[in-house]
Structures are given as structure tokens and as C-alpha cells.
C-alpha positions in Angstrom: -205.7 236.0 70.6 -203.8 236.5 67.2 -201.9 239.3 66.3 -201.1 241.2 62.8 -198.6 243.6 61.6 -201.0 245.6 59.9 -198.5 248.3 58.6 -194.7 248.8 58.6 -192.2 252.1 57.6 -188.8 252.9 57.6 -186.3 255.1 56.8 -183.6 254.7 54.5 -180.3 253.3 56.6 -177.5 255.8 56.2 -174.1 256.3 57.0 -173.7 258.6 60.8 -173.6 262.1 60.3 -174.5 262.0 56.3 -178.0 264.0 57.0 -178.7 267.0 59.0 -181.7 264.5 60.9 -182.0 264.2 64.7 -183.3 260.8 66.1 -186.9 262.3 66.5 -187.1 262.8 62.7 -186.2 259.7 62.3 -189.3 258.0 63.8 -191.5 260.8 62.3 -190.7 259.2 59.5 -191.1 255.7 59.7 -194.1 256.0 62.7 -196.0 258.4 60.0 -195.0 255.4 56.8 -196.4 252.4 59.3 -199.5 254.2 60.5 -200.6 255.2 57.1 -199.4 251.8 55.6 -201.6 250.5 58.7 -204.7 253.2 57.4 -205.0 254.4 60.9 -204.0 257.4 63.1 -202.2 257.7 66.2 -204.9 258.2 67.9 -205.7 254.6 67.2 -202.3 253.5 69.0 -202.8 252.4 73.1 -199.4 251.7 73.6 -195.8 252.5 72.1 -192.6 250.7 72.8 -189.7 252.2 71.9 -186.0 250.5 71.0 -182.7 252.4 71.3 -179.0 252.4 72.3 -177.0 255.4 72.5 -179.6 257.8 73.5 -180.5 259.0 76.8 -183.5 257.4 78.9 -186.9 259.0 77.8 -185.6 259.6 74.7 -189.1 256.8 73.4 -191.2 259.7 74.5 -189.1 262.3 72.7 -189.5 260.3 69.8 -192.9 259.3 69.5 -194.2 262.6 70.5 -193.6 263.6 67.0 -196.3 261.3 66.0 -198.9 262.7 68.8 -199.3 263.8 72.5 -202.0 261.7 73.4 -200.9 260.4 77.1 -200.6 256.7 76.4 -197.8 254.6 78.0 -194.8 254.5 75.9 -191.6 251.8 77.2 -188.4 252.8 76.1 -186.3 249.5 75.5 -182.8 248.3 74.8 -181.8 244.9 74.5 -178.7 245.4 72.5 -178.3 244.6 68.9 -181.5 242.5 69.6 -183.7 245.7 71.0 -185.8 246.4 67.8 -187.2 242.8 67.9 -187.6 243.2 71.7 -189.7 246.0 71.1 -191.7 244.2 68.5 -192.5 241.3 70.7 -193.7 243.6 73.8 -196.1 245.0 71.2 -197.3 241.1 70.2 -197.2 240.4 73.7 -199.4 243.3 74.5 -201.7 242.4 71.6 -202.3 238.3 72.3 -202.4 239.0 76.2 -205.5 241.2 75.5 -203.8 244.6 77.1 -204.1 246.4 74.0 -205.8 245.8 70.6 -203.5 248.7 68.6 -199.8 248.9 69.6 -196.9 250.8 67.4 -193.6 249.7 67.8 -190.7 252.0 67.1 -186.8 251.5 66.5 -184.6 253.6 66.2 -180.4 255.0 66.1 -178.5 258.0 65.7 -174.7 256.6 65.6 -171.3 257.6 65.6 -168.5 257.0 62.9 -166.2 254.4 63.4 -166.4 250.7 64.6 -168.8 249.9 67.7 -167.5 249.6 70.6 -167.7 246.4 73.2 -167.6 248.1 76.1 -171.5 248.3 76.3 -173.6 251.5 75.0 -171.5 254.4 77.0 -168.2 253.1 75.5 -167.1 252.0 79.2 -163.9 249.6 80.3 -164.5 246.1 79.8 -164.1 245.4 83.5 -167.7 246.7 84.2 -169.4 246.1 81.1 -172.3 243.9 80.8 -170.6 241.7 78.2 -167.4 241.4 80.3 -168.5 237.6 80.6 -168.4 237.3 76.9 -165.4 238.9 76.6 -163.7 237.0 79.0 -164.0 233.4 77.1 -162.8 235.1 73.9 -159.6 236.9 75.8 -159.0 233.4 77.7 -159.0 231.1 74.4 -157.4 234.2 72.0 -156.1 237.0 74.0 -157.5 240.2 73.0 -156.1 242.3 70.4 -156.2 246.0 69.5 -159.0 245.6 67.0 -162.7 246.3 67.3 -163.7 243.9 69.8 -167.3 243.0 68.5 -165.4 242.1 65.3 -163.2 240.1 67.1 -164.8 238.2 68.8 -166.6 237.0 65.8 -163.3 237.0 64.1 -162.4 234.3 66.5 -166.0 232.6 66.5 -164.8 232.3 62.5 -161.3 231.1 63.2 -162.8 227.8 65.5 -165.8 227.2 62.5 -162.5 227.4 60.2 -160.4 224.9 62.1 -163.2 222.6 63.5 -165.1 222.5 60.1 -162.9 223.2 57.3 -164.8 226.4 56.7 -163.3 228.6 54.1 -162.5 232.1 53.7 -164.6 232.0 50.4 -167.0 230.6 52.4 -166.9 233.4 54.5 -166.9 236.0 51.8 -170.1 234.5 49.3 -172.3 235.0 52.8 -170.9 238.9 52.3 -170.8 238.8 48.2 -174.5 237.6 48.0 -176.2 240.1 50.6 -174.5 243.3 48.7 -175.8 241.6 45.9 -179.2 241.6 47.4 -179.2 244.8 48.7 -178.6 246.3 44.9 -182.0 246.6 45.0 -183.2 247.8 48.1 -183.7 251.5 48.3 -183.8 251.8 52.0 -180.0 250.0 51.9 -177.0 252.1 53.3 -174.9 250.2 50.4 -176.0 249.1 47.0 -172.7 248.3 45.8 -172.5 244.6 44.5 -169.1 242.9 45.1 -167.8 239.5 44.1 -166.1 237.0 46.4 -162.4 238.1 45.4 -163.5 241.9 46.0 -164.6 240.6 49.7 -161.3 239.1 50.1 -159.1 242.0 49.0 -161.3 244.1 50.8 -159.4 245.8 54.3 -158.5 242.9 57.3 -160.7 244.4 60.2 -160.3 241.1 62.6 -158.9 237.7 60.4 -161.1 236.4 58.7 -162.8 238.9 58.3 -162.7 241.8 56.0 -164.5 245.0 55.9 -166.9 244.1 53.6 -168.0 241.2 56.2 -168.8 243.4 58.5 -171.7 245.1 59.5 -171.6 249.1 59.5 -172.7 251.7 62.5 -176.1 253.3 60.7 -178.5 256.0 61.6 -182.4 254.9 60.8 -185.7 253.5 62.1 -188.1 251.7 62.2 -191.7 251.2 62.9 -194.6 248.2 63.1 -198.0 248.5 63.9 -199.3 245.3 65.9 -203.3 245.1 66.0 -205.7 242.3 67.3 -208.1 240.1 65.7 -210.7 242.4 67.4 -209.4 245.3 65.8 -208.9 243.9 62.2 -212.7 243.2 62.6 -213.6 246.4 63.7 -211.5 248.3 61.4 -212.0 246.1 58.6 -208.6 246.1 57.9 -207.1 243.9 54.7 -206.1 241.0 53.6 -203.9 239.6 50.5 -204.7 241.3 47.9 -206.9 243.9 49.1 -204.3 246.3 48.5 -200.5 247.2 47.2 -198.2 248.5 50.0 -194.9 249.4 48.3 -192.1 248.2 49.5 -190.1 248.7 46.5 -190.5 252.5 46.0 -188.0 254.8 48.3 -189.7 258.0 48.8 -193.5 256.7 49.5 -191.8 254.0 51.4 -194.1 251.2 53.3 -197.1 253.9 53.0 -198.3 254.1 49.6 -201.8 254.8 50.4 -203.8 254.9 53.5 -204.7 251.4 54.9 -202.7 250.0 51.4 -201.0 247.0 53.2 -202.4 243.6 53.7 -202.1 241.7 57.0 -199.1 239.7 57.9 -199.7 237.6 60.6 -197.1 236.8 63.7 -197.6 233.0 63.9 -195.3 232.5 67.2 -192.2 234.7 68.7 -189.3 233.5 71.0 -187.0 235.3 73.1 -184.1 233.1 74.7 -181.2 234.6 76.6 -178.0 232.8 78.2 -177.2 229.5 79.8 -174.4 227.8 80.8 -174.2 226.8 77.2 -173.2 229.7 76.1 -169.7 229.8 78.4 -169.1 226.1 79.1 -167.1 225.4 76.1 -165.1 228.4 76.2 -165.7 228.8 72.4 -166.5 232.0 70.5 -169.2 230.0 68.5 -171.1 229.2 71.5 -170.3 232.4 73.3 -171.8 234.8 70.0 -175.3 233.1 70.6 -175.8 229.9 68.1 -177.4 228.3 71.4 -179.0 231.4 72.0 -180.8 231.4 68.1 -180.9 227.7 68.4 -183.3 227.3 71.4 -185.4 230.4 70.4 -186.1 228.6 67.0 -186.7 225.2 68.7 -189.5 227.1 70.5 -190.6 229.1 67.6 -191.1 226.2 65.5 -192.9 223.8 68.2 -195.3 227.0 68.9 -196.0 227.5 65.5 -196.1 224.3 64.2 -194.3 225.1 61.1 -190.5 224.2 61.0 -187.3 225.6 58.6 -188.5 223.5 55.3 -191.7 225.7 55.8 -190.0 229.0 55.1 -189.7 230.7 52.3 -187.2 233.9 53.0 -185.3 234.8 55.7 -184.3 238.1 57.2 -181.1 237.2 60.0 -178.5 238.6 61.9 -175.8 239.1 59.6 -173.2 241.3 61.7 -170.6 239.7 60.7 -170.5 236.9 58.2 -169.4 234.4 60.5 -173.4 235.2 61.9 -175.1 234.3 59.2 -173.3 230.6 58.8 -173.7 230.2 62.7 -177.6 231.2 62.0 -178.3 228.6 59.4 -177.1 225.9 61.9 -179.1 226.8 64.5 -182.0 227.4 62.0 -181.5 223.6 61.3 -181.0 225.0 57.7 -178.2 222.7 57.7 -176.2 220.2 59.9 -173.6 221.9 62.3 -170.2 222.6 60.4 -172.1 222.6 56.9 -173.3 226.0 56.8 -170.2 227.1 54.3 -171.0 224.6 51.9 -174.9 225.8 51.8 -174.1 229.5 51.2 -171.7 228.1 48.4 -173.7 226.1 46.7 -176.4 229.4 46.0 -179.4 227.3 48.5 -179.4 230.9 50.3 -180.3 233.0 47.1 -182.6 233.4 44.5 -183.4 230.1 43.0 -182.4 228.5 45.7 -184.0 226.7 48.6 -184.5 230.0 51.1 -183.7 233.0 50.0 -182.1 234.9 53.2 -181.3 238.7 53.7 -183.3 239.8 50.5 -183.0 243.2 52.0 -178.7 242.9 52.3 -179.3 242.0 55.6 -177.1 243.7 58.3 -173.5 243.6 56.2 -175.2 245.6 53.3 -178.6 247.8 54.6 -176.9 248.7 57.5 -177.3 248.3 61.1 -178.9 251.3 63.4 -179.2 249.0 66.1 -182.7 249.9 67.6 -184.2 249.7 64.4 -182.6 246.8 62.6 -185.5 243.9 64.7 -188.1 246.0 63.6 -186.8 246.5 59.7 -186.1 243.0 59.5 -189.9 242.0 60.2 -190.6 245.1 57.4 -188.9 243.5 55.1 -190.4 240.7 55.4 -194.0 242.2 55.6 -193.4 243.2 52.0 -192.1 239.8 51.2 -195.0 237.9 52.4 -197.5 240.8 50.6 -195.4 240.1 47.5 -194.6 244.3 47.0 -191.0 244.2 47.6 -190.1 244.9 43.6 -187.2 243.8 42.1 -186.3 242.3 45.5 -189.3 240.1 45.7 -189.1 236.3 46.8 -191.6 234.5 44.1 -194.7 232.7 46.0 -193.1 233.8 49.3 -195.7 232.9 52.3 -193.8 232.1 55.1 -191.2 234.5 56.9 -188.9 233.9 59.4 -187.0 237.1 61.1 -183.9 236.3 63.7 -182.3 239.3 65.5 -179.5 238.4 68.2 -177.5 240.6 70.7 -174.7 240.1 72.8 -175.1 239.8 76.2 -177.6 238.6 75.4 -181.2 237.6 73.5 -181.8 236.1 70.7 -185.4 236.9 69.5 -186.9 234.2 66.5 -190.0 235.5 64.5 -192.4 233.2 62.2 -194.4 235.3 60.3 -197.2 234.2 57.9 -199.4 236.0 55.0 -203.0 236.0 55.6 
């Protein structure tokens, strides 16, 4: 059985502590967007999952109760950076295994100031956290430093690309330089500021190579999708291309201009991978991130869906870093391994060029709430593929292709398809 994203919502990603908002308000918002993006009610919904961090368990039902109290099951999930697309693929899961023909999936985080810590979500010693293992290979082949350690160990990750690859630093910075660029026009973006490669540079050392403007911030925000069946499209009559005009590019009306405005997007195949001995065996910080990880979920993806990389048109990815995004186009099979620097450089990842990736700003510039960041990837690329996304929009775009990753780890691939 197929299954749609029929409607999509967000908030705007923000800066921790800017608005007087709790985490419940939050999904109001973006539940409320999706569902009348989607032209339904929540008492259409049969099952919720819910993806967050740094809130206590339960804290899904908290959250969606602002949308209804109707008694249905609602999951709460976390799967690290990667929990927003985990979320989204229970709900497709739920859908094509028949279990449910109307499922909303929610994302969402309320976040602290200041850089994340690596010692898993409670801030604990690295001894007993879940991503000691990860740790471990970067402190064996670096040491550790007193920096931010998810930025270092990226940092390093950047330092072997550098040295095994001939990778630049400008290199680094145009992946940072084009997604603030692209995220001038996104309304929903925590930053809109555009910066050029030498304003990268200059910009503050958090973890050499990379600066602040390479790095992903904490964000507050969510996220919501609405996953229906074939079944229900039928019953419900719900649209196609050009049977309406979601808005993607307006801020206040966000993905819900109008009930039931949104035409259907469909979810062509999905992928989760997690760890193998792949990721440790080298004792590199390349492999130890998750390139094998995004690599083997997008082998999958594409044999599933039958469509490969030349297929797609735009590209929302996990740009936490800007080491990320280079890593990403390798295992994409955007480009051969070690000639990911020379594609950002050469504008194939921008607007003329052969993808366009991280319309939105991706991660560096939009921000990164981390429960919500799977799910606002895929509504990004909703509007792409409905061809509403304004003065962001992707010309002719038709195929989508949303990667989310997390340490410790999962790396979740998504090809997505206009109908």
C-alpha cells in the first residue's frame, strides 16, 4: 500500500529562550498548519508519533493533546539528531503495513543556549553515554579537547577529508556560504543572514576547521506531517498537483493556507540503517559520523524505489556541520569519495546547478531543534515537489530526496515524489 504526505506545518526555528512558547505550543502550531494543510481534523488522525530529546517521557501526549483528546495511541520517539525522520517513518510504516489509513507525525524541541552536549540527552559523562563508542575512536586517533565535542568530532572527521583528499577550508566554508544564502529566503529560518566564503572563514574557530558559521545551532521548533493511505486519498478525495496552492513561502499562514490546499506528495521508499562494524573498523571520524550509515540507507532507498541520485531534483540533508554535507554527497553517490569539495565549489549544489540541496538553509542556517528537523526536512521538500515554496522554489522540481542522520546512530534516507 502507498503512502502520501497529504499536509505538512511548522513553526518558525528560533533561537532557545527568544519566545515566551512551551514545547506544547509548539506542536499546536505546526499539528494545527499540517492538519488544515492536510483538509482534515484530528479526529481523522488513528495514530500519533511523536519525536523529542530533552523532554521528559510522555511528553508526545502532552503535546499532541493540544490538538485533541481523542484516546488514540500516541509513541513518543527519540532517535537522536535522526528522531524527526524516525517518527515520520513509523507513521509510513504504519500507513503501507495497513495498521492505519491517517497517521500525524509530530517533532519537536525546546533547547538550551550554548553548544550541545555529547554526553547523550541528560548532559551525562562520556563513560556511560550511548555514544561513548563514538567518542572513543575520535579520542584514540585525536585526543579530546576542551571544545564542544559534537563539533569536534566532526572537526576531526574534516581534518582526515582535508589530509586524505586535499579538501579545502574554502571548500568547507561555500557548503556554509551557500545554505545562509538559501535560507535568505526562508521565513521559517532561524538565520537569514547571507555570508560569503571569507565571512565563513573569519567567522569564530569553534573546533579547526570549522568556524561558527559551519556549525549547526541549538533551536526551539516543530514539526508536523500527515501520512494518509491510498484508501484514504480515495475516500477523502484528497488532491493532487495542481488541485490546490499550499504556501510554503508565506510565514504566518505557514504550510496551511486553506483547508485541504496542499497537493499529495508521495513517499516512494524510506530507509533506516544503523551501525556496523564499518563504522569503527577504520578508527576514522569519517566513518565513525555515519557516511556508511547514509551510504547503505541510500543504496536501499534507491534499489526500493527504483529511482537513483541523477533522478533527483533537490535535496534537503544533514548539514550539522559542513563537513556533513560533503560526507553526504559521497554517500549520496552525488560524487566520487574525496570529490565532494570540488562539487560544492563548482555551484552543482545550488540554483542552476545539477541538485539544488538545502533550499531551506539546511541545518547550518534554519536551525536545528532536533526532534523536528526529520520532519521539516520532508516539509520542505513537500513544498518543493508542489512547486509553492516562493522565492525558494526549485524550477520543475519532482523528485525529493530528504537524509537525516544521528549519532549513535541511524541514518534515515527518504525519496519522495509529486503526484
Amino acid at each position: 500500500m502507498k503512502a502520501y504526505v497529504a499536509g505538512v506545518g511548522m513553526t518558525r526555528f528560533e533561537k532557545p529562550e527568544t519566545r515566551e512558547w512551551q514545547y506544547w505550543d509548539m506542536v499546536r502550531e505546526a499539528g494545527t498548519a499540517a492538519l488544515a494543510d492536510a483538509g482534515i481534523s484530528y479526529d481523522d488522525v488513528e495514530q500519533v508519533p511523536v519525536g523529542y530529546c530533552f523532554q521528559p517521557s510522555t511528553a508526545g501526549q502532552r503535546a499532541a493533546y493540544e490538538l485533541g483528546l481523542t484516546g488514540i495511541p500516541v509513541y513518543n520517539v527519540n532517535n537522536n539528531c535522526a528522531t524527526g525522520s524516525t517518527a515520520l517513518m513509523l507513521a509510513r510504516q504504519l500507513v503501507e503495513g495497513g495498521a492505519a489509513d491517517c497517521v500525524l507525525a509530530l517533532g519537536f524541541e525546546k533547547m538550551k543556549r550554548g553548544s550541545l552536549g555529547g554526553g547523550g540527552a541528560d548532559g551525562g559523562d562520556f563513560a556511560t553515554s550511548p555514544v561513548a563508542r563514538h567518542y572513543g575512536v575520535m579520542a584514540a586517533r585525536h585526543g579530546f579537547e576542551m571544545t564542544p565535542p559534537t563539533a569536534q568530532i566532526f572537526g576531526d572527521a574534516a581534518r582526515e577529508h582535508m589530509e586524505k583528499y586535499g579538501t579545502t577550508e574554502a571548500q568547507l566554508a561555500a557548503v556554509a556560504a551557500k545554505n545562509h544564502r538559501h535560507s535568505a529566503h526562508n521565513p521559517y529560518a532561524q538565520f537569514r543572514d547571507v555570508y560569503d566564503v571569507d565571512d565563513i572563514l573569519a567567522a569564530r574557530v569553534v573546533h579547526r576547521p570549522l568556524t561558527k558559521l559551519q556549525c549547526s545551532p541549538t533551536s526551539d521548533g516543530a514539526a508536523a506531517a500527515v501520512v494518509v493511505s491510498e484508501r484514504f486519498v480515495e475516500e477523502r478525495g484528497l488532491g493532487a498537483r495542481g488541485a490546490g496552492g499550499g504556501s510554503g513561502s508565506g510565514f504566518a499562514s505557514g504550510a496551511g493556507a486553506g483547508a485541504g490546499s496542499g497537493s499529495l506528495v508521495e513517499i516512494v521508499a524510506q530507509a533506516m540503517t544503523t551501525d556496523t562494524e564499518e563504522s569503527f573498523a577504520s578508527g576514522s571520524c569519517i566513518d565513525v559520523v555515519g557516511r556508511p550509515m547514509s551510504r547503505a540507507a541510500a543504496r536501499q532507498v534507491y534499489e526500493r524505489s527504483g529511482l537513483g541520485i541523477d533522478d533527483v531534483d533537490v535535496v534537503e540533508l544533514h548539514d550539522c556541520f559542513s563537513i556533513n554535507e560533503l560526507l553526504t554527497y559521497e554517500a549520496l553517490g552525488m560524487c566520487a569519495p574525496g570529490e565532494s569539495g570540488k562539487l560544492v565549489e563548482s555551484g552543482a549544489t545550488t540554483y542552476g546547478g545539477r541538485w539544488v540541496v538545502n533550499p531551506s538553509g539546511g541545518l547550518i542556517s534554519k536551525g536545528h531543534p532536533l526532534g523536528a528537523t526529520g520532519i521539516a526536512q520532508v516539509a520542505e521538500l513537500v513544498w518543493q515537489l508542489r512547486g509553492t515554496a516562493g522565492e525558494r522554489q526549485v524550477p520543475g522540481a519532482e523528485v525529493g530526496l530528504a537524509h537525516n542522520i544521528g549519532l549513535g546512530g541511524a541514518a534515515v534516507v527518504t525519496m519522495l515524489r509529486a503526484v
